[in-house]
N, C-alpha and C positions, 0 to 999 in steps of 0.2 A: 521408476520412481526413486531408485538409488536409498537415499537416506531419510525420504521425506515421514513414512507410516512410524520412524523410530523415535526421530526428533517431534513430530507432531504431538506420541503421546507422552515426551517426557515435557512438552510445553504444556500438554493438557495438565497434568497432574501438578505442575507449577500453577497452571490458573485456575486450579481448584481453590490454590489456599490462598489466593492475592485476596486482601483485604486491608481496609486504611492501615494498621499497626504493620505490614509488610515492610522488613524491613529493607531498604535501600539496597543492598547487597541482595537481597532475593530479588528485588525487582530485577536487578540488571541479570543476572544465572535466569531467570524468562524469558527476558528479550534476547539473552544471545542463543536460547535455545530455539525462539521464534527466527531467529535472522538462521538458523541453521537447518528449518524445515524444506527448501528449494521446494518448494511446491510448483508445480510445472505447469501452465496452462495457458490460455487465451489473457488478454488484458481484464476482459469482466471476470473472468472463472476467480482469477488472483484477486481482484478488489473484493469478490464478493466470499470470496477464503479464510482474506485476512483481517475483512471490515468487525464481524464482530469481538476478534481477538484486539484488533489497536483498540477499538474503542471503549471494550471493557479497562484494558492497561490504564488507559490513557482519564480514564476517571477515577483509580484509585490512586494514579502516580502523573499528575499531567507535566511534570517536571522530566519525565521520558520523551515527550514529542519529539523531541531530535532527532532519535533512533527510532521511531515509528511510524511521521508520517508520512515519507517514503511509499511506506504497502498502501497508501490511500490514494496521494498525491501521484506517484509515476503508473500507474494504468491510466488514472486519469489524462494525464499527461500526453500518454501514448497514442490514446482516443483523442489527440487533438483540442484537447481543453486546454485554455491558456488564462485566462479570466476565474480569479479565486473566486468574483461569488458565483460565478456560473458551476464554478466546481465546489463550492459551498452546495451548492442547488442543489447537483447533481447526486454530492453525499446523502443530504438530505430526504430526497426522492429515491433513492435506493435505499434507506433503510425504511423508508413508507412502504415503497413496494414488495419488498423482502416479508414485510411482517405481516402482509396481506394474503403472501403465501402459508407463511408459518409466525404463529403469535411467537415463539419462542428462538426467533433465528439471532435474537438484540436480547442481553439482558436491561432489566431496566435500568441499569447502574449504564450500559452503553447506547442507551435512549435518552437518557438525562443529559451523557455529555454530547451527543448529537443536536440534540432540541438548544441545548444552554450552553455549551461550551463552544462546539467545533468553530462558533462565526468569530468569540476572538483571538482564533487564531490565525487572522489574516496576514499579517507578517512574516509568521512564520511557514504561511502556505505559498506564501509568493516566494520564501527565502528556498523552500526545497525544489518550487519551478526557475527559477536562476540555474540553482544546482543543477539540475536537471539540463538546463538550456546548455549549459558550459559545456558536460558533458558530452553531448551529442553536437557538439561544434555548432549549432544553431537551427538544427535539425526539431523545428516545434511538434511533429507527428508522423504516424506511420504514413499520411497521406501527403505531406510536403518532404517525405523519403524519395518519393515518386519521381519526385521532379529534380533530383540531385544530382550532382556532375558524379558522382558516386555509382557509375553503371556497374561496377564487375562485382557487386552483393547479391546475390539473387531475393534477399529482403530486407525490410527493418531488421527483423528479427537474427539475422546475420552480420549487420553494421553494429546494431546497440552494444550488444558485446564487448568489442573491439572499442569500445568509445565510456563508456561505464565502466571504468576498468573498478570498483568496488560495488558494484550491484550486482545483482546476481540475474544473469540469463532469464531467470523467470519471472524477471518481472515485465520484459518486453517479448515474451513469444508470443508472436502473432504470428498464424496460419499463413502458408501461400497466397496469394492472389492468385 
C-alpha cells in the first residue's frame, strides 16, 4: 500500500475541517493530498473509496470538479460506461445502494450534491470521458481492450498505464481475466 494509510489520513484530517469559509488554498493542499492517496484496487473498490470523499469536496467547493471528477468518472469509464446519464445513473444508484448498507457511507452535504448537483454536470462529465478516450488511444473499456491489435499486454490493467501517462495506475487496476 506504499504511501496510501499516510496520505489518506493527512486527507482525512483536511476533510475534517472543509467547510464553506474554507479557504481556496486549503481546498487545493486536500485535493493534492487526495491525488496522493494511490489507493490501489478493482475499478468499484476505487469508485467506491473515493465516491464519498469527491462528493463531500465537491459540495463545499464545486469550483474543484476539475481535479476530482476523474476518481468518479474513470472506474466508471473502465466498466465500459460511455453515456453520462447512464453514468449519472450509475452514480446515483451507488450512493443508494451504499447507504442501504451503511446510513453513514454519504454525508449529507454529499447526498445533496448527488441528488441536486451531480446531473449539471453533464459537460463536464463528458469533458473527462473525451480525456479519458484520448488517453487510451480510443480504447472505450477493459472489455473492447480484448479485441485490440495490442496482444503483448497481458491486460488493461498493464496498457492503461503506458497510455495515462498523468493518472495514476489505481485508477485502472483491474484483475486478470
Amino acid at each position: 500500500m506504499g504511501n496510501t494509510i499516510p496520505n489518506a489520513k493527512a486527507s482525512f484530517e483536511l476533510l475534517k475541517d472543509l467547510n464553506p469559509e474554507t479557504a481556496n488554498l486549503q481546498a487545493e493542499i486536500l485535493i493534492s493530498a487526495i491525488h496522493k492517496i494511490q489507493y490501489q484496487s478493482n475499478t468499484n473498490s476505487y469508485f467506491y473509496f473515493y465516491f464519498p470523499i469527491v462528493s463531500h469536496i465537491l459540495y463545499y467547493k464545486p469550483q474543484q470538479e476539475t481535479a476530482l471528477l476523474k476518481f468518479l468518472v474513470g472506474p466508471n469509464f473502465a466498466n465500459g460506461i460511455s453515456e453520462v446519464d447512464e453514468m449519472i445513473s450509475i452514480i446515483k444508484g451507488a450512493m443508494d445502494f451504499k447507504l442501504k448498507e451503511n446510513n453513514f457511507y454519504l454525508t449529507p452535504e454529499s447526498q445533496f450534491w448527488v441528488i441536486n448537483e451531480l446531473q449539471k454536470l453533464e459537460t463536464e462529465i463528458q469533458r473527462e470521458y473525451r480525456q479519458l478516450l484520448e488517453r487510451t488511444g480510443g480504447i472505450k473499456s477493459m472489455f473492447q481492450f480484448k479485441q485490440h491489435p495490442i496482444h503483448h499486454y497481458s491486460s488493461f490493467h498493464s496498457f492503461l498505464p503506458l497510455k495515462l501517462s498523468n493518472a495514476k495506475p489505481a485508477l485502472f487496476f483491474l484483475p486478470e481475466a
